[in-house]
Backbone as a ProteinNet text record, in pm:
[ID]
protein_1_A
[PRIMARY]
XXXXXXXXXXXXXXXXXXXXXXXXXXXXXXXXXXXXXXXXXXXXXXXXXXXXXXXXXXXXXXXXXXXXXXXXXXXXXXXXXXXXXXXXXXXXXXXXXXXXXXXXXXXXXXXXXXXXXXXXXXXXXXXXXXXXXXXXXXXXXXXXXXXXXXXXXXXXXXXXXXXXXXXXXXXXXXXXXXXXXXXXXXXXXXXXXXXXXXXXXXXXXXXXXXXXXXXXXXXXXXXXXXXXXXXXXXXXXXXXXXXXXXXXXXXXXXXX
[TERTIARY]
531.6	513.7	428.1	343.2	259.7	263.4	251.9	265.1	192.7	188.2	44.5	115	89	113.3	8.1	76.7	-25.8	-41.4	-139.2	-143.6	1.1	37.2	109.4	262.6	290.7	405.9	420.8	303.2	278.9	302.6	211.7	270.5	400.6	487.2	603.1	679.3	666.5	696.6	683.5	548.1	541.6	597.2	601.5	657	812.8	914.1	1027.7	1068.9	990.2	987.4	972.9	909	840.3	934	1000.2	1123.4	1271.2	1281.5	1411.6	1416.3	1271	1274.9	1312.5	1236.3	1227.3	1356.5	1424.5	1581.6	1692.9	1648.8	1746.6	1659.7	1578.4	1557.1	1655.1	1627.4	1733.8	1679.8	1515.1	1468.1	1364.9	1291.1	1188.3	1083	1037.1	982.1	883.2	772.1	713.9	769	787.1	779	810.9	730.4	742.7	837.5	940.3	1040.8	1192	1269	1374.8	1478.3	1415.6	1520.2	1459.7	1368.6	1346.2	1442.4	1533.5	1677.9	1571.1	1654	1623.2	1479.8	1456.8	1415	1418.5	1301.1	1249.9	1327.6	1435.7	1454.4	1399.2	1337.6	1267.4	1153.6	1105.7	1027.2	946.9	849.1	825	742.1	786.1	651.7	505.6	525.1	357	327.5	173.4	145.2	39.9	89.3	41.6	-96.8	-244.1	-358.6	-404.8	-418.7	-491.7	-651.5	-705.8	-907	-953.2	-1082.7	-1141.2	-1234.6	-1308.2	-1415.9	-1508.7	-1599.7	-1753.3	-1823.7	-1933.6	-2029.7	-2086.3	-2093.6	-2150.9	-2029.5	-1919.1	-1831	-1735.8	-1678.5	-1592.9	-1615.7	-1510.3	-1509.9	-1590.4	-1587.4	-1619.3	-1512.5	-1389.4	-1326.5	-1216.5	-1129.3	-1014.4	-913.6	-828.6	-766.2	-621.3	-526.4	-420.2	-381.4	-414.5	-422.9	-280.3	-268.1	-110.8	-169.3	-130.9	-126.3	-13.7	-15.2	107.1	125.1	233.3	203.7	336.8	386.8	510.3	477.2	453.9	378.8	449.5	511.7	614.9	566	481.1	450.4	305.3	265.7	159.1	40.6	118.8	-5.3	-44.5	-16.9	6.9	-149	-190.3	-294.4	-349.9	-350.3	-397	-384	-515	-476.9	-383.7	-277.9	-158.2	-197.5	-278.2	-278	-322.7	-426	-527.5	-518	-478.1	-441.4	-523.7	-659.5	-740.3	-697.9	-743.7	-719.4	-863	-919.5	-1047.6	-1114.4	-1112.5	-1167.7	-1226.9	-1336.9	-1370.4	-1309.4	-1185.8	-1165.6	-1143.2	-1205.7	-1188.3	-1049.1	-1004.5	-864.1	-844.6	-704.9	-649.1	-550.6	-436.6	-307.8	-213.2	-63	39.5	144.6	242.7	382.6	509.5	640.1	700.2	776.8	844.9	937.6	1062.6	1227.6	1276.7	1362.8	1369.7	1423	1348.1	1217.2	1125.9	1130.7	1100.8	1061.2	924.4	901.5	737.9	653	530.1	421.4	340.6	308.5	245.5	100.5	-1.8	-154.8	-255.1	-291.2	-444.3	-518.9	-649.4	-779	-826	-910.2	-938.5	-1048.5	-1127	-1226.7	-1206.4	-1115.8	-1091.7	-964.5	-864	-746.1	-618.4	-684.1	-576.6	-460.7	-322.3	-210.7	-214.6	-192.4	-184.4	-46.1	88.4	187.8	204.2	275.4	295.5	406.4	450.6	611.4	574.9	631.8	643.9	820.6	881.5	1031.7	1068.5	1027.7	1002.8	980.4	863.7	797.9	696.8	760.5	714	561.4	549.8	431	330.2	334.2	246.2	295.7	243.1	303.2	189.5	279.3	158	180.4	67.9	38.1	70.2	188.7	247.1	219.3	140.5	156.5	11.3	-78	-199.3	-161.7	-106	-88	-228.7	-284.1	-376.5	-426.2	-251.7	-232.5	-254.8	-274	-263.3	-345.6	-466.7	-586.4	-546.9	-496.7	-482.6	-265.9	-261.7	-102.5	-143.4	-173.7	-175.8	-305.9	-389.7	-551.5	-606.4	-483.5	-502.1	-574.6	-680.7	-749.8	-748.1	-718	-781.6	-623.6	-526.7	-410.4	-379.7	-284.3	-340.6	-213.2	-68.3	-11.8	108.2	186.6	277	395.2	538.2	625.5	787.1	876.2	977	1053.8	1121.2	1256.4	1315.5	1451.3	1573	1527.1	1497.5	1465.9	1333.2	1240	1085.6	1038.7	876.6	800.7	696.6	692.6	633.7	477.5	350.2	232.3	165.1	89.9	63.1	-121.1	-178.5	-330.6	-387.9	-530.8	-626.9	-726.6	-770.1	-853	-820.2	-859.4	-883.2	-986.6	-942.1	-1051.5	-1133.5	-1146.9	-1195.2	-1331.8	-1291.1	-1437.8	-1455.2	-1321.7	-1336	-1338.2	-1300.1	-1239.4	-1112.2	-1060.8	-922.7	-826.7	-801.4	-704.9	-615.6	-494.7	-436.1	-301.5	-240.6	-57.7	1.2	94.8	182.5	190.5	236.2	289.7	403	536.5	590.1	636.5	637.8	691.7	818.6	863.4	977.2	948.4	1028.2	986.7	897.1	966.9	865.3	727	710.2	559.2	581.2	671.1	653.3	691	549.3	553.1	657	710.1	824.3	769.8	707.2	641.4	537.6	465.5	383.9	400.8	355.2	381.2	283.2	219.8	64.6	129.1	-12.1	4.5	10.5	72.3	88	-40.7	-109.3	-242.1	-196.6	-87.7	-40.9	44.2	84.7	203.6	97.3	-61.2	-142	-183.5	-79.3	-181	-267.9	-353.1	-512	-509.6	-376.2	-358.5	-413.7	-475.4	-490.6	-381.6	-398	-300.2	-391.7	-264.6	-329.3	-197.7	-114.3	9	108.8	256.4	390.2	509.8	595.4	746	830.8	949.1	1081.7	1180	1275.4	1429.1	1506.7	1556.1	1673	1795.6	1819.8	1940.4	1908.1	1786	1730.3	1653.8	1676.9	1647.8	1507.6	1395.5	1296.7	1179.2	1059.9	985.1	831.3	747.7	638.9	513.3	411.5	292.3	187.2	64.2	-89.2	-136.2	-276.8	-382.5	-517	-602.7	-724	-868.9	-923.6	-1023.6	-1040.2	-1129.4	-1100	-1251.8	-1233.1	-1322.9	-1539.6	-1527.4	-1700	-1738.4	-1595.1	-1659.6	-1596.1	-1452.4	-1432.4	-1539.3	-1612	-1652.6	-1831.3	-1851.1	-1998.4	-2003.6	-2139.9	-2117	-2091.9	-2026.2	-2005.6	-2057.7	-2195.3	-2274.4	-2366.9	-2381.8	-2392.6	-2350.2	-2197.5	-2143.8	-2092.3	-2050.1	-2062	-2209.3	-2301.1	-2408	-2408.3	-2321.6	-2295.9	-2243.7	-2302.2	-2226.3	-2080.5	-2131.4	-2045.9	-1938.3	-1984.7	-1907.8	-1805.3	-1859.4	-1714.4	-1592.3	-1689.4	-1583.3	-1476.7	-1498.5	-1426.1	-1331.6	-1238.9	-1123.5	-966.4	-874.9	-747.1	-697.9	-629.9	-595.2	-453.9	-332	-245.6	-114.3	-8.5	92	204.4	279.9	342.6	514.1	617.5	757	815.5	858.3	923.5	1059.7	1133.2	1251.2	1250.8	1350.1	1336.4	1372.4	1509.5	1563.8	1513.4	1479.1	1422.5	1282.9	1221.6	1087.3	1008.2	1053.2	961.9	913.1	808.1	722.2	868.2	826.8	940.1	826	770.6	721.8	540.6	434.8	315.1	264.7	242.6	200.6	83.7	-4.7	-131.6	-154.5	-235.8	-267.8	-429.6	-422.4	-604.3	-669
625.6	515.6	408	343.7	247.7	138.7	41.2	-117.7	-218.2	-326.4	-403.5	-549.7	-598.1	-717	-794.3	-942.2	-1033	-1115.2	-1124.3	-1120.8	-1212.9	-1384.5	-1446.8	-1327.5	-1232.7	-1177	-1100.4	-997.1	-920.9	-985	-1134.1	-1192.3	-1280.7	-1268.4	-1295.5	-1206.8	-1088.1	-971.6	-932.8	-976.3	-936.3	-1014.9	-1152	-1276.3	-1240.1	-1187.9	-1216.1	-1041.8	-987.7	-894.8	-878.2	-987.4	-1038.6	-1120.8	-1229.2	-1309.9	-1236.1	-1128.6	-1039.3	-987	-934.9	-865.8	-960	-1077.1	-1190.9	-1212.7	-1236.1	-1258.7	-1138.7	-1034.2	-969.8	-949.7	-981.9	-1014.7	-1053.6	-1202.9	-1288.5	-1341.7	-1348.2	-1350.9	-1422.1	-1471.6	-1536	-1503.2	-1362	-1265.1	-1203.4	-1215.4	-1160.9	-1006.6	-968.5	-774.3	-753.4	-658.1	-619.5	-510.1	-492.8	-401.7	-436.1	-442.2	-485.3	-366.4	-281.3	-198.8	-228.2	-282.8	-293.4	-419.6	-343.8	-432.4	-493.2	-549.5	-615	-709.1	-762.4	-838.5	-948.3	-1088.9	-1171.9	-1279.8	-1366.6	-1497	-1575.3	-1710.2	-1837.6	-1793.5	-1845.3	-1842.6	-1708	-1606.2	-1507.6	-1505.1	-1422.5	-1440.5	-1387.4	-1270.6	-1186.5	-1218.9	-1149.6	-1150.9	-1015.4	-914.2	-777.8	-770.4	-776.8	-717	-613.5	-569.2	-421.5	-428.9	-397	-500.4	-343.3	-427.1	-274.3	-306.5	-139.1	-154.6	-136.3	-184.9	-221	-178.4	-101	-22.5	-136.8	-68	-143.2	-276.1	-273.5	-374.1	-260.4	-281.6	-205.9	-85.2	-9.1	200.6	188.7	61.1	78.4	127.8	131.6	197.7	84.7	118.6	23.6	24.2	-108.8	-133.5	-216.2	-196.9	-290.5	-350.3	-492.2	-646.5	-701.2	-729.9	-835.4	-977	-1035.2	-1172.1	-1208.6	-1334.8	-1427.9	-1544.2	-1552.6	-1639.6	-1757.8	-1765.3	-1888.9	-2006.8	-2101.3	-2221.3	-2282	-2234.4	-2259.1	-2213	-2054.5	-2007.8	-2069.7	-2008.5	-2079.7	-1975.8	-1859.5	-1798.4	-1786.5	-1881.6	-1938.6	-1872.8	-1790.6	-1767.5	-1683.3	-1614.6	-1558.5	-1355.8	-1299.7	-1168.6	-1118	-1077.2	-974.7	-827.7	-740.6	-623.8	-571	-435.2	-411.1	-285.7	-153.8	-33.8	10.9	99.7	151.2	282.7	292.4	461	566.7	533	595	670.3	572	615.9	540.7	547.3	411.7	457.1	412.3	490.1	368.7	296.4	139.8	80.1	27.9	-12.4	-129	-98.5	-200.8	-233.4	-184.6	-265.9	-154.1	-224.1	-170.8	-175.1	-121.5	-197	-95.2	-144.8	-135.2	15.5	92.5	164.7	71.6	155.4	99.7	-10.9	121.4	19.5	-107.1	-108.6	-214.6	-173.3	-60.2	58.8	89.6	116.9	157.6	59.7	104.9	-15.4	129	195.6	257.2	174.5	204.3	177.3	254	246.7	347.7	296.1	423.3	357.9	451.5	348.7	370.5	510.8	470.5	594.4	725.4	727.7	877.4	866.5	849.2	898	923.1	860.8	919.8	806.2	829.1	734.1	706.1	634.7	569.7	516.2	580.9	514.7	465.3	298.1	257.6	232	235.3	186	67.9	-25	-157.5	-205.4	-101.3	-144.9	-143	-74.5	-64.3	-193	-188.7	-295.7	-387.3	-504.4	-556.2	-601.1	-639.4	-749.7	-604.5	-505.8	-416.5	-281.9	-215.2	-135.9	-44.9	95.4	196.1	328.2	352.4	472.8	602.3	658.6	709.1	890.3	875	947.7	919.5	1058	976.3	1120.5	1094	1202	1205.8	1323.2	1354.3	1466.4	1514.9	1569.4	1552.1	1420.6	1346.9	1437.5	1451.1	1517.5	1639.5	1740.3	1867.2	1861.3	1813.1	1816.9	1731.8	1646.6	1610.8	1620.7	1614.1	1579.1	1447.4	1371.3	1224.7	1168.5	1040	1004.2	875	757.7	597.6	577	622.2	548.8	409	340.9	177.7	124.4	150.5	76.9	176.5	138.4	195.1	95.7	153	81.4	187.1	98.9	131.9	223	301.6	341.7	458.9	393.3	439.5	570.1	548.5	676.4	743.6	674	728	676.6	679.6	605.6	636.2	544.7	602.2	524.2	617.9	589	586.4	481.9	471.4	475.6	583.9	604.1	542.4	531.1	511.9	613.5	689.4	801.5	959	1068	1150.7	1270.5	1387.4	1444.4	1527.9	1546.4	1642	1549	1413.3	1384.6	1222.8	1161.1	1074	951.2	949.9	854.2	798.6	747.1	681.2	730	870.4	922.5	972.5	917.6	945	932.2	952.1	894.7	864.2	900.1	815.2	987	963.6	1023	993.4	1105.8	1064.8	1131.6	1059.4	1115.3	1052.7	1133.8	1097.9	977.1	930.9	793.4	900.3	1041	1122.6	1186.1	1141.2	1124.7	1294.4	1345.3	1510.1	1451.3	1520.4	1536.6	1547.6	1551.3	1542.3	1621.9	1547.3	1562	1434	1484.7	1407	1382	1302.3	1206.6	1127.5	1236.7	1200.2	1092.5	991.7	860.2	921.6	898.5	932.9	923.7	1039.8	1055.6	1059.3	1092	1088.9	951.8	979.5	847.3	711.6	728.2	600.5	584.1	652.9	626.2	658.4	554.7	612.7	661.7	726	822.6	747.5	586.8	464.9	424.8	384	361.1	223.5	160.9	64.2	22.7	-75.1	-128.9	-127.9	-89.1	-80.2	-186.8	-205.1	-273.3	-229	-248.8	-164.3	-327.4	-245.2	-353.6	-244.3	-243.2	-114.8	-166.4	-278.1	-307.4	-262.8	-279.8	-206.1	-94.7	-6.2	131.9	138.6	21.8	14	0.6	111.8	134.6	77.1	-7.9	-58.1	-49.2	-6.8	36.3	-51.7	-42.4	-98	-19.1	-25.4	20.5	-40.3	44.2	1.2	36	140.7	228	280.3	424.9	490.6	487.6	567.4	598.7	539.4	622.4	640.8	438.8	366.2	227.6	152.3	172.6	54.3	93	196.6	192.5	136	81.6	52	-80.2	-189.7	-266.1	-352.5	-497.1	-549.4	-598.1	-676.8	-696.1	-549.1	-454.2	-334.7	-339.5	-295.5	-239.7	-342.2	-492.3	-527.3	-549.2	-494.4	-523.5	-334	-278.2	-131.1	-95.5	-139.7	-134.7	-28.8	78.7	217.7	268.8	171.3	167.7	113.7	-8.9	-133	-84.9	29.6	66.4	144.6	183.5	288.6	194.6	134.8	62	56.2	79.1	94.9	-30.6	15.4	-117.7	-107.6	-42.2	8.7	-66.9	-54.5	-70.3	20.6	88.9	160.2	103.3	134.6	140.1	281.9	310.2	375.5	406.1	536.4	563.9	558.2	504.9	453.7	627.2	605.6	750.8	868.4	870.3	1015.8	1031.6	951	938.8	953.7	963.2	949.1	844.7	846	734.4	732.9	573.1	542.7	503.1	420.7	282.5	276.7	309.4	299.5	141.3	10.6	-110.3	-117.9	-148.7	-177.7	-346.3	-403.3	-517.8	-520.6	-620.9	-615.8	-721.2
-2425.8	-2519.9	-2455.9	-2515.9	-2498	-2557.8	-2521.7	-2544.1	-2487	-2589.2	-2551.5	-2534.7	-2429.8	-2376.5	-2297.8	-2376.1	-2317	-2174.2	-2149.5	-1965	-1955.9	-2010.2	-1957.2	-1996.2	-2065.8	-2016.7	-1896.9	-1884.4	-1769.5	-1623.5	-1664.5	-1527.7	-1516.3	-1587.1	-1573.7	-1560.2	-1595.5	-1534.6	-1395.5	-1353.6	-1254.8	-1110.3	-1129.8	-1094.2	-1120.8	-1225.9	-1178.3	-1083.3	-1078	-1009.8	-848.3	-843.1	-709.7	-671.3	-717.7	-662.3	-691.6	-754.4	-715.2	-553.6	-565.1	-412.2	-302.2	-336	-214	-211.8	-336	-322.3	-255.9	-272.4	-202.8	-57.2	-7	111.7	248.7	214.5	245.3	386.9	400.7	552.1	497.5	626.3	579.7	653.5	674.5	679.8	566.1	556.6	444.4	427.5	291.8	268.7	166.4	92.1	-43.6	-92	-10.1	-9.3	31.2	-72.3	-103.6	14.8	30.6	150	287.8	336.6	441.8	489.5	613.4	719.4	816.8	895	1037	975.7	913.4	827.9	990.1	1008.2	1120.3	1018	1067.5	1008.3	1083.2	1021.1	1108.8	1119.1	1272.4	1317.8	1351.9	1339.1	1366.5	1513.9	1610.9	1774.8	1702.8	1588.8	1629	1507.8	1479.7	1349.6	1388.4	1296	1316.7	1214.1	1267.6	1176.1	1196.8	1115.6	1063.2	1062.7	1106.8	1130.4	1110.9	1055.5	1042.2	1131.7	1161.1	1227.7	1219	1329.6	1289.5	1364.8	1365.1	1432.9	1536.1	1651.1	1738.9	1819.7	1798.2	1802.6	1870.9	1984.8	2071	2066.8	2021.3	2007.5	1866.9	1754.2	1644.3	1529.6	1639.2	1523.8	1495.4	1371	1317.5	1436	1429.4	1517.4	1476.6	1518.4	1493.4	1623.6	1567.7	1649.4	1666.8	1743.6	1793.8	1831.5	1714.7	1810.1	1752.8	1895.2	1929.3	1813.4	1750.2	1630.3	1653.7	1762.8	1835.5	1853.2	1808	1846.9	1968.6	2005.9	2141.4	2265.5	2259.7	2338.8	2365	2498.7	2590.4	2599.8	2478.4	2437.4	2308.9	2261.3	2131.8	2003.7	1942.4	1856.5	1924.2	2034.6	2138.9	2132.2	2127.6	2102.3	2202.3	2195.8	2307.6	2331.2	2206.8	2207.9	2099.9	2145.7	2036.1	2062.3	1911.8	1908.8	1871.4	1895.3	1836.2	1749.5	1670	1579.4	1631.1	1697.2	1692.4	1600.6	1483.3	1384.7	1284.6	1201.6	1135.2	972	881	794.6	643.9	703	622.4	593.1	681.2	685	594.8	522.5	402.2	406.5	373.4	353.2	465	491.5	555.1	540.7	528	515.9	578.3	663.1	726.6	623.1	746.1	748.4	703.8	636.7	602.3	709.6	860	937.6	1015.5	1004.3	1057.2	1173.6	1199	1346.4	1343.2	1231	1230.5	1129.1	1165.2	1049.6	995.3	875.2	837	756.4	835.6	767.6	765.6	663.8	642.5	598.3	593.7	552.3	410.7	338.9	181.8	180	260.7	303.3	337.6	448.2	524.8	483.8	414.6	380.5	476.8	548	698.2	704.7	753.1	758.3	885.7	965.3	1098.7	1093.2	1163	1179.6	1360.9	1328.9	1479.5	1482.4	1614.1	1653.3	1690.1	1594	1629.6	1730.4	1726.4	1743	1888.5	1953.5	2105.3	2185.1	2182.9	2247.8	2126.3	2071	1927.6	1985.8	2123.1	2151.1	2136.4	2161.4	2227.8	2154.2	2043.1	1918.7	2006.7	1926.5	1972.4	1881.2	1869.5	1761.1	1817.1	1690.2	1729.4	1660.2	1515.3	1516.1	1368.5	1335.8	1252.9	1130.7	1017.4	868.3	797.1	859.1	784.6	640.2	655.3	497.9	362.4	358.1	228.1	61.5	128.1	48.3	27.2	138.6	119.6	13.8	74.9	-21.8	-161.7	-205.5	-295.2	-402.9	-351.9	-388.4	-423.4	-385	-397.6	-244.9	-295.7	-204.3	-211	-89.3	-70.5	-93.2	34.9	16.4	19	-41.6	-87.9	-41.3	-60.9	-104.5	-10.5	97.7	167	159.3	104.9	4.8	73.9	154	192.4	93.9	85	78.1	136	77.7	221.6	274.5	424.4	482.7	453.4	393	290	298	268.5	238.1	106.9	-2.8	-88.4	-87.3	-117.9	-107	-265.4	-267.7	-362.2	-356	-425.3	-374.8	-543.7	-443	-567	-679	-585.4	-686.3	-639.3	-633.4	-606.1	-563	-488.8	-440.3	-529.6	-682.5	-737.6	-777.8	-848.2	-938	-832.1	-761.7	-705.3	-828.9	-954.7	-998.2	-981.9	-1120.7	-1096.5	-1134.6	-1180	-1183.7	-1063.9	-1069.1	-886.6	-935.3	-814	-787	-637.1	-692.8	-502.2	-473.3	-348.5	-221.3	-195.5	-162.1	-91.5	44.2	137.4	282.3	306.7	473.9	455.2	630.5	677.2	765.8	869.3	970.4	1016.3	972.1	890.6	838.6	743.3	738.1	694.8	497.6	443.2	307.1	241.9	70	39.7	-82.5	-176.2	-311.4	-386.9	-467.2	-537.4	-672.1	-713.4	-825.3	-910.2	-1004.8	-1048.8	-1163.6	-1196.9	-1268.9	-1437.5	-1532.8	-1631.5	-1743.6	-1749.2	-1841.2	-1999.3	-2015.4	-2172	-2228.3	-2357.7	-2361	-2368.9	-2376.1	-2313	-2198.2	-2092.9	-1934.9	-1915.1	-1812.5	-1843.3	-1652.7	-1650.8	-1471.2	-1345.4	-1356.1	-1235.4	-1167.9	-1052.2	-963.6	-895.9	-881.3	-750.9	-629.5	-734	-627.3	-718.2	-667.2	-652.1	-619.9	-728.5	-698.8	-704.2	-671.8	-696.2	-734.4	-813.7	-892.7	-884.9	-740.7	-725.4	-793.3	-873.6	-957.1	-1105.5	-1148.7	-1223.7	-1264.2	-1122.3	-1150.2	-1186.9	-1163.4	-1214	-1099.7	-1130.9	-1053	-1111.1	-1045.9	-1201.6	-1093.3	-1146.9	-1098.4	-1187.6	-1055.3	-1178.4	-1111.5	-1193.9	-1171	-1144.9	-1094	-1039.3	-1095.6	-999.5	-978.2	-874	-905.9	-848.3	-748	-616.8	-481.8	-504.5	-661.4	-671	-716	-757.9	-756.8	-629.8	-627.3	-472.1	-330.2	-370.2	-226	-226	-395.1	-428.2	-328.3	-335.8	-341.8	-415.2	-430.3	-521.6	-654.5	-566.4	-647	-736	-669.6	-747.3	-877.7	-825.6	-931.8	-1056.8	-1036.8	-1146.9	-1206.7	-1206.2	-1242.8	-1374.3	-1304.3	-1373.2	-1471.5	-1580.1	-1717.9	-1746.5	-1701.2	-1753.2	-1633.9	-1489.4	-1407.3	-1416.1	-1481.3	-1492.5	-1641.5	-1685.3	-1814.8	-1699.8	-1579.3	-1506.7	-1430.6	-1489.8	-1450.3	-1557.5	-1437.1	-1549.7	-1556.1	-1733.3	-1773.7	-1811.7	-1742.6	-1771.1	-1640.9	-1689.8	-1571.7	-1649	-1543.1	-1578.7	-1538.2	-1615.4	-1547.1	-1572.3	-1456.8	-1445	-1388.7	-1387.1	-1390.6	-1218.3	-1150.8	-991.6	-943.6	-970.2	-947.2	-978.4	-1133.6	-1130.5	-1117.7	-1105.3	-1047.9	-1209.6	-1310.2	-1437.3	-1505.7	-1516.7	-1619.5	-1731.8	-1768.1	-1905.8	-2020.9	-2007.5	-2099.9	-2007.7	-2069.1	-2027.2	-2095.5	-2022.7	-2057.6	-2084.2	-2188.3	-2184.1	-2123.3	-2074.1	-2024	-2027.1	-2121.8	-2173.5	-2049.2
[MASK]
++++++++++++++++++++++++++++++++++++++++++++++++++++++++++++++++++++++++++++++++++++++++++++++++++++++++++++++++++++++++++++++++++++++++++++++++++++++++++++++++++++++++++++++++++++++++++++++++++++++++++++++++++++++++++++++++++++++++++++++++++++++++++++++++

């Protein structure tokens, strides 16, 4: 079923969705995942970046950065430690395992997952292990969106490997990085099968997705592609909710 809503509901939707999570938090710790424990109250020491890399600039390849973020300490803004992936795969977003042991990040380009143990040694994380399954298990490509649960991690991609548009879905693994099953974006019912980013309302059993575009435009340049008439028609305009537990689309949202 499909339904048409106007942006100020969508984003109140999406807003009381966003302060449930924060509320069952209970830290003051950024994270978009209502199951992620051991949650940083106060003050945090690091601040973990994900940098991409740049030809001619070190190995060139993406790197995850430690710095010191304590205003107490006397190494106060100061890089601590720099994890190379040796690889250049255009690095984007990350987000914690459920126990806040590992940091899972990848890149939009090469598809590859990069998980680190942050839990060890927090100042000085180290890569532990790089999932390069993604493409061959799913055919989904440009993982985006890495989203706790208990014991899992669910991935949320942007396009795929056949035409490299925006038809895609999540991934899920389990925290050892080993595959589980996939979960394509709903093409019927109204979905127009886009993916971008992920919430969860584990009191409400409710799982809600948007969408994007897919590989052949995020990777144009900007000015390009809005200049691309038939390109810019190649964007989803959909959010989906779905069933948390059984993993099924319910209600396909249109959002003009």
């Amino acid at each position: 079923m499909r339904q048409t809503l106007r942006a100020g509901v969508v984003s109140a939707l999406c807003l009381g969705i966003v302060g449930a999570l924060a509320g069952a938090a209970h830290a003051d710790e950024t994270c978009n995942s209502p199951y992620v424990t051991k949650l940083i109250k106060g003050q945090e020491d690091y601040v973990y970046v994900w940098a991409l890399g740049v030809e001619g600039l070190g190995d060139g390849s993406d790197k995850l950065v430690t710095v010191d973020a304590n205003p107490k300490s006397r190494r106060y803004g100061k890089v601590l430690n720099s994890v190379s992936v040796g690889s250049r795969g255009e690095a984007h977003h990350m987000g914690f395992t459920d126990d806040r042991r590992f940091l899972w990040a990848g890149g939009l380009a090469d598809s590859k997952i990069h998980v680190f143990d942050i839990g060890t040694d927090p100042a000085r994380p180290k890569l532990v292990q790089t999932i390069g399954d993604l493409v061959d298990r799913t055919g989904y490509v440009g993982p985006h969106t890495y989203y706790a649960l208990p014991g899992r991690m669910l991935v949320q991609a942007l396009s795929n490997n056949r035409d490299k548009g925006g038809v895609t879905g999540m991934a899920l693994y389990n925290n050892r990085g080993a595959f589980i099953a996939a979960y394509p974006m709903p093409t019927d019912g109204g979905g127009d099968g886009y993916g971008y980013d992920l919430a969860v309302n584990p009191k409400k059993n409710v799982l809600l997705t948007s969408s994007f575009t897919g590989f052949n435009n995020y990777t144009r340049p900007l000015g390009e592609l809005v200049n691309d008439a038939e390109a810019m028609k190649r964007f989803g305009n959909t959010m989906v909710v779905w069933d948390l537990k059984a993993m099924k689309a319910r209600t396909v949202l249109s959002v003009p």
